[in-house]
C-alpha positions in Angstrom: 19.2 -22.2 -5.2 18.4 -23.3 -9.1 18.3 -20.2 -11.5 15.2 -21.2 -12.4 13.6 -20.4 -8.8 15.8 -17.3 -8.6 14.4 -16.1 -12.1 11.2 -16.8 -10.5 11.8 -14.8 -7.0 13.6 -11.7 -8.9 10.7 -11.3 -11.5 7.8 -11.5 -9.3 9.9 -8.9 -7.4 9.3 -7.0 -10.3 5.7 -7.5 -10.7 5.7 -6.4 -6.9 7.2 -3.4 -7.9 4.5 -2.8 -11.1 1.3 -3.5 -8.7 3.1 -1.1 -5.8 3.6 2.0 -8.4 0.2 1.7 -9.6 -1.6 2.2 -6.3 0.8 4.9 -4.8 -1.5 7.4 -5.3 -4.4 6.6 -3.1 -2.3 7.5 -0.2 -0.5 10.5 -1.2 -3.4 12.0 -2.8 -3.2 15.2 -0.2 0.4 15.7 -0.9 -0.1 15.5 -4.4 -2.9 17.7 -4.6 -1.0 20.5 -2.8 2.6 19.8 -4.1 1.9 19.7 -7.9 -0.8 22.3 -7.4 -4.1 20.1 -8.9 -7.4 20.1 -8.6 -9.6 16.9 -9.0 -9.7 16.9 -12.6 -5.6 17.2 -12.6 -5.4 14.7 -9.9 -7.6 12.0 -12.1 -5.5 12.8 -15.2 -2.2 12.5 -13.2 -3.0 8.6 -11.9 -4.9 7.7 -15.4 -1.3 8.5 -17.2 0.2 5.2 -15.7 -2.9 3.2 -17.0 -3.2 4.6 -20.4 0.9 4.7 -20.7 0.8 0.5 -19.7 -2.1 -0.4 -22.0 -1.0 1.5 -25.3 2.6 -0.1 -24.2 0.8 -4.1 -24.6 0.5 -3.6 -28.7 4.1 -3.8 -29.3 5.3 -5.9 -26.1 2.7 -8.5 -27.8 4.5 -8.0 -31.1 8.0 -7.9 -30.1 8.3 -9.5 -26.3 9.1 -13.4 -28.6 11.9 -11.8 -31.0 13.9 -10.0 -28.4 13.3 -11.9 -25.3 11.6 -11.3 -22.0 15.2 -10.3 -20.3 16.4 -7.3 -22.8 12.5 -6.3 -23.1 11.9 -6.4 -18.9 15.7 -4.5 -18.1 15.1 -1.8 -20.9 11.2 -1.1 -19.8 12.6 -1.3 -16.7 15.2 1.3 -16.8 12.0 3.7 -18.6 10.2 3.2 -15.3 13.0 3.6 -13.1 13.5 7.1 -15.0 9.8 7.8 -14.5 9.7 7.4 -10.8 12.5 9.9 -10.3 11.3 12.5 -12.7 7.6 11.9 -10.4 10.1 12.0 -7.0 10.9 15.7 -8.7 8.0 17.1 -10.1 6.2 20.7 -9.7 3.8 20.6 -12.1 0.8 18.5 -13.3 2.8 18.1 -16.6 5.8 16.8 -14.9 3.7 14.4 -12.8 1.5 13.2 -16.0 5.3 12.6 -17.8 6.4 11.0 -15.0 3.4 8.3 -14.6 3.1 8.0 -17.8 7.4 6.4 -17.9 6.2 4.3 -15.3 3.2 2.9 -17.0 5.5 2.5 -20.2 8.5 0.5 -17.7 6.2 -1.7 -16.1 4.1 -3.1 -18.7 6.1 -5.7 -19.5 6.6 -7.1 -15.7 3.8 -9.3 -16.3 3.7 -10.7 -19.6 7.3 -10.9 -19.4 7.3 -13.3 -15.8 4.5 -14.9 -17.3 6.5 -16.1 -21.0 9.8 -16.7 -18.2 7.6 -19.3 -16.6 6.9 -21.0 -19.6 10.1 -22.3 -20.9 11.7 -22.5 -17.0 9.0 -24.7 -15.3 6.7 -28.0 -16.3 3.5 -27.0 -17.8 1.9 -29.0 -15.1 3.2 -26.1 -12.3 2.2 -23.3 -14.7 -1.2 -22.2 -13.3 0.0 -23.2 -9.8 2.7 -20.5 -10.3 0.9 -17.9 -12.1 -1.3 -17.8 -9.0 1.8 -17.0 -6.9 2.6 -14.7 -9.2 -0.5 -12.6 -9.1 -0.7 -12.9 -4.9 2.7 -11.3 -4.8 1.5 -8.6 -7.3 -1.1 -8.2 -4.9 1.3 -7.9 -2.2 2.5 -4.8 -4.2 -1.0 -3.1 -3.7 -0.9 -3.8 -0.3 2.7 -2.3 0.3 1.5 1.0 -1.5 -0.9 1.3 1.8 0.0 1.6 5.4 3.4 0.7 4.4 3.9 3.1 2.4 2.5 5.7 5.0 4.7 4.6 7.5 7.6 5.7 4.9 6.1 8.7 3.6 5.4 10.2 7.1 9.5 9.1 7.7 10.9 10.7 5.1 8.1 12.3 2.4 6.4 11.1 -0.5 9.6 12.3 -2.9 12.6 10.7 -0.9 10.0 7.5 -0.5 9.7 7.5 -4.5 13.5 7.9 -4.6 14.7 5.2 -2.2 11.9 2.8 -4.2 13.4 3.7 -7.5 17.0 2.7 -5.9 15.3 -0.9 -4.9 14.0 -1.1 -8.4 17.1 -0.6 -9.6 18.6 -3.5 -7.4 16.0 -5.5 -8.9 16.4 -5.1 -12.7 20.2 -4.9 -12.3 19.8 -8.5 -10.8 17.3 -9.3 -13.6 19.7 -8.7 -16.5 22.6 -10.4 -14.6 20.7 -14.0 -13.6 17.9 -14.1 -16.2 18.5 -16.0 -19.4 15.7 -16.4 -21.6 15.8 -20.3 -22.2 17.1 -22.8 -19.7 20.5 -24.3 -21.6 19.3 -27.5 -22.7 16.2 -26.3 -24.5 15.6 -26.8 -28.2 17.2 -24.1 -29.9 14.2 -21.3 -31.4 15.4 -22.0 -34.6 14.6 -25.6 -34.8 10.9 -25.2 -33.7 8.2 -25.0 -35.7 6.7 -21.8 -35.4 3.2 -20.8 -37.0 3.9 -18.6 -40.5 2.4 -15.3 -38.7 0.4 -12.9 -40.1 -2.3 -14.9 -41.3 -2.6 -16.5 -38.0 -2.5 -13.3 -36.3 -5.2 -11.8 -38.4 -7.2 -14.3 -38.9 -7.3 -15.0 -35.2 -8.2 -11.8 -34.2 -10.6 -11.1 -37.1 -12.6 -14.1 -35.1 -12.3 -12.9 -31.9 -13.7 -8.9 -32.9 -16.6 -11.3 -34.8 -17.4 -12.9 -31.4 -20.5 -11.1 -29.3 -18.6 -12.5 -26.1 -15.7 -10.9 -26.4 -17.2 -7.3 -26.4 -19.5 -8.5 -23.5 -16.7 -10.0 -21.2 -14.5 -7.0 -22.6 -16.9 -4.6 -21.3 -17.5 -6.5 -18.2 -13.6 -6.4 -17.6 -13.1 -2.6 -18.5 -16.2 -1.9 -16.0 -15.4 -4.5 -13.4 -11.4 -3.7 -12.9 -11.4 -0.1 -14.0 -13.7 0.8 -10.9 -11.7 -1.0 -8.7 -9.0 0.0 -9.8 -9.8 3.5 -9.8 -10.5 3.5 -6.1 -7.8 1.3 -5.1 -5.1 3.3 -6.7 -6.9 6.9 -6.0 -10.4 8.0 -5.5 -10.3 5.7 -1.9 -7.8 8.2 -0.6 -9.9 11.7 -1.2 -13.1 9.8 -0.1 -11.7 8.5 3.3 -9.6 11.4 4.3 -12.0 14.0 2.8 -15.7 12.6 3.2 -15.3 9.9 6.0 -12.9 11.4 8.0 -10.3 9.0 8.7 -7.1 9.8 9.1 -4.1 8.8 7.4 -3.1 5.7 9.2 -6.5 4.9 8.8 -6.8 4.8 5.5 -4.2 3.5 4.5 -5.7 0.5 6.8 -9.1 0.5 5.1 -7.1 0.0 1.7 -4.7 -2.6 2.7 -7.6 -4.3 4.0 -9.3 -4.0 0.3 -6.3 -5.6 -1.2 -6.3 -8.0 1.8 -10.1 -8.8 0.2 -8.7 -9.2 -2.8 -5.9 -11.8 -2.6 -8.8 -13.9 -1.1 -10.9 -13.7 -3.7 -8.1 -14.6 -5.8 -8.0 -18.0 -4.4 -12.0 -18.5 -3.5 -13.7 -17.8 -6.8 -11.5 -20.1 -9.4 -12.4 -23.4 -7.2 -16.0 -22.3 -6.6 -16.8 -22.1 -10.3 -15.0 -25.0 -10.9 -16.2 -27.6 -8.3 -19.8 -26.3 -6.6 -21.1 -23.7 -9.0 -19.8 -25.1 -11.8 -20.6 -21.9 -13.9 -18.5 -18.9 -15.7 -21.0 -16.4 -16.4 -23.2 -16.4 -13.2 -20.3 -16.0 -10.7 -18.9 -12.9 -12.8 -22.2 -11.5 -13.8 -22.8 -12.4 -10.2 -19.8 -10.5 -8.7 -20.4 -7.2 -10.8 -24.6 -7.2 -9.5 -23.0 -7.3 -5.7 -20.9 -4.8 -6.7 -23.7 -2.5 -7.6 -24.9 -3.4 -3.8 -21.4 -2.2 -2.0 -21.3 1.1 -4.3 -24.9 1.8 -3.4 -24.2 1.8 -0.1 -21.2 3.9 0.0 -23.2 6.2 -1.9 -25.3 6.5 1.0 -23.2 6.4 3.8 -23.6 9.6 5.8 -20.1 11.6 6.4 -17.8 10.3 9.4 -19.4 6.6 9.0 -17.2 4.5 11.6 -14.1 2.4 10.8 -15.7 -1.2 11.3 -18.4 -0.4 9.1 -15.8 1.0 6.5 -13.8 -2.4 7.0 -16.2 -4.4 6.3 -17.2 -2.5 3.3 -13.9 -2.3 1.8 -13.0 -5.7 2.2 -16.5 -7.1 0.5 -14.9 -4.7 -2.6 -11.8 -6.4 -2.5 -13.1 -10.0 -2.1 -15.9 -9.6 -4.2 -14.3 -7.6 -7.4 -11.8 -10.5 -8.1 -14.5 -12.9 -9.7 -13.6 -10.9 -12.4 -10.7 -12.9 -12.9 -12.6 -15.4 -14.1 -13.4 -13.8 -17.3 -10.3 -14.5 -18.9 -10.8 -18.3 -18.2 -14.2 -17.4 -19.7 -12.7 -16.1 -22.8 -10.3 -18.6 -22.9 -12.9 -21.2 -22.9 -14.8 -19.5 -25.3 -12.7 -19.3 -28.0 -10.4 -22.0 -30.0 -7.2 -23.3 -28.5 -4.8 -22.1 -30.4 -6.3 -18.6 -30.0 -6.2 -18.8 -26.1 -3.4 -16.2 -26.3 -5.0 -13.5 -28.5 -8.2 -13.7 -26.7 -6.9 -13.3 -23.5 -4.8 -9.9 -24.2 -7.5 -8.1 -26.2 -9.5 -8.9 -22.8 -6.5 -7.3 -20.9 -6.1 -4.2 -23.1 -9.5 -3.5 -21.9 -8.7 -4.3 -18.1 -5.9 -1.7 -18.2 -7.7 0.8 -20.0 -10.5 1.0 -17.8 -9.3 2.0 -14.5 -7.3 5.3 -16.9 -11.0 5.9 -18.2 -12.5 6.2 -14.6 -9.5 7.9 -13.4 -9.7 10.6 -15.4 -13.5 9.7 -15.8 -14.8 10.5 -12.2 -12.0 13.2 -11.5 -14.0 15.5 -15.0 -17.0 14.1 -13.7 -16.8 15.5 -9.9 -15.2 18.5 -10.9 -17.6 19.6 -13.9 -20.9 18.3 -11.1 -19.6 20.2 -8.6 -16.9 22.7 -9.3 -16.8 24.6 -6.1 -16.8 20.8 -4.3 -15.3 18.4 -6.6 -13.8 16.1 -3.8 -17.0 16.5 -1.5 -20.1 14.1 -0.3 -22.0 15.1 -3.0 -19.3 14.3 -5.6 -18.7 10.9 -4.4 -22.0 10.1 -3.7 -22.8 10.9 -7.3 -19.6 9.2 -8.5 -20.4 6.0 -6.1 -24.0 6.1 -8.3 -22.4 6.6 -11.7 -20.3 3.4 -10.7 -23.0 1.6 -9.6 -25.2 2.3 -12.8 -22.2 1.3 -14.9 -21.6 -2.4 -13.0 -25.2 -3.0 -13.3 -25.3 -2.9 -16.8 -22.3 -4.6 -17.4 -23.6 -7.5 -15.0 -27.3 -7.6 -16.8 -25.3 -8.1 -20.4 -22.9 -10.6 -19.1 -26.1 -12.8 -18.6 -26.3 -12.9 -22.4 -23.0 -14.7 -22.3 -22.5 -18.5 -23.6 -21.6 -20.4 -20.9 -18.3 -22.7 -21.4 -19.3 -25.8 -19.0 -18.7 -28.4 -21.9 -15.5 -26.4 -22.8 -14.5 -28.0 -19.3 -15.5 -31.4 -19.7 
């Protein structure tokens, strides 16, 4: 096999690895609850750490990821998060579990961004997009493995030995990324000989634009609202609610989440090609997506307790399927702003996706625990949290209709 396709194989195993740690918690919720001695608050704050941790980390990985390379910047983050998921594997305390998230939000933020500039200078610029989309269905891969999977292993050996044998493969992973990868294939122009654009001005003066640009706070909210509730549930607040409300078991749930993910990689291919070819619109299928949303969270809201699998399936699914025409608001952006700016535009979008789902983490946890202290993880506290959400998308969806739409951008 060509190093280029085994760069590609070992960093989307990485990527795996970022989009598995982030959703662990959904499914260990219980164990965490009683291990580390939390309450709903604690337990919000302990999965927000990864997601405030990873977005704080994009700032300098956007500054320094081109002067030191994506393989020294991916093996050293990588070792951080390798640390962090053995200091989670062996922690008593909320603060040790906050610490310990937080290392692995800092170790895989660059999993990404890093695959992503790797693809750039190994493969044809005509198999770009075709590859990112791989990229992001194996990602997705990683939320499903951090569900039934993962209970399978956690009910084999417990949620600490599972953390610790996972940190062992990540090691196998990065220890295979710093031995294959190389930053440039050996025939490319040497960095020194391109021209590159003199940079703070350029920097500043794109991103002094794009904060002067009324779209980019609407599609900015849109993603914060949009992927932060998602998110939120995927990775935690599904688990409680299942186990606690609906009364599914633990093989169950971790069903009803795989199945949201499942959702989700179909959206991923089903919502590009529809805007493209037969709706031929940006801004109605996103403002679209986040109005049906407000649909599916109303009716959890109402859903009386011990509501049947099947019914649960479908609704989870719809979630999953339905939340990914969000990913079409960084083509949005991108299209809405000039060429040469692609780049900027489309990370201040993502520094708002990975902030939200920390807000709402944390969020809904202070939120259920200060409505209801004595019931915190309760009907009433999800059914008011399901609201809150609801309230929250609906807005976001009535202000994306104010949105320029970027048809002639595409002509």
């Amino acid at each position: 096999m060509s190093r280029r396709w085994l760069i590609f194989l070992i960093t989307s195993a990485n990527f795996f690895l970022s989009q598995f740690y982030r959703a662990t918690n959904a499914v260990i919720a219980e164990d965490l609850l009683n291990d580390l001695s939390l309450d709903t608050q604690g337990l919000g704050a302990l999965s927000a750490a990864f997601f405030y941790a990873f977005a704080l980390t994009q700032i300098p990985i956007s500054i320094l990821l081109d002067k030191i390379g994506a393989r020294r910047m991916m093996t050293g983050l990588s070792l951080v998060g390798i640390g962090g998921a053995l200091l989670f594997a062996m922690a008593h305390s909320q603060g040790m579990g906050v610490a310990g998230r937080a290392l692995l939000g800092v170790g895989m933020a660059c999993n990404l961004m890093g695959t992503l500039k790797l693809l750039t200078v190994w493969f044809k610029p005509s198999s770009f997009a075709t590859l990112t989309g791989v990229v992001f269905s194996i990602g997705t891969v990683g939320n499903i493995a951090a569900t039934s999977p993962l209970v399978f292993l956690v009910n084999a050996i417990g949620w600490r030995h599972a953390f610790m044998v996972i940190a062992g493969v990540n090691l196998l992973v990065v220890l295979a990324l710093y031995l294959v990868v190389r930053d440039t294939p050996p025939d490319a122009p040497s960095a020194r000989n391109q021209t590159q654009p003199s940079g703070m001005g350029t920097l500043f003066g794109g991103l002094t634009l794009l904060l002067k640009t009324r779209d980019y706070w609407i599609i900015s909210m849109g993603a914060f609202v949009s992927y932060g509730i998602y998110a939120a549930f995927q990775t935690l607040w599904t688990g409680p609610y299942l186990m606690g409300v609906m009364e599914q078991g633990d093989m169950n749930t971790g069903h009803l989440i795989f199945l949201m993910n499942l959702g989700a990689i179909g959206g991923a291919f089903l919502w590009g090609p529809l805007s493209d070819r037969v709706l031929k619109t940006r801004k109605g299928v996103v403002s679209g997506g986040l109005l049906a949303l407000v649909l599916i969270l109303f009716i959890l809201a109402v859903l009386p307790v011990g509501t049947g699998f099947t019914l649960l399936l479908i609704l989870f699914f719809a979630f999953g399927l339905i939340r990914t025409s969000g990913l079409l608001m960084y083509v949005h952006i991108r299209e809405s702003m000039p060429i040469e700016m692609a780049g900027t535009a489309m990370s201040g979008i993502n520094f708002f996706t990975m902030i939200g789902p920390a807000f709402f983490l944390q969020g809904l946890g202070m939120f259920m625990q200060a409505l209801y202290p004595e019931a915190s993880r309760g009907p009433e506290a999800f059914t008011a949290s399901f609201i809150l959400c609801a309230c929250c998308c609906l807005l976001a969806g009535l202000l994306y209709l104010f949105t320029r739409e970027t048809r002639a951008a595409r002509k």
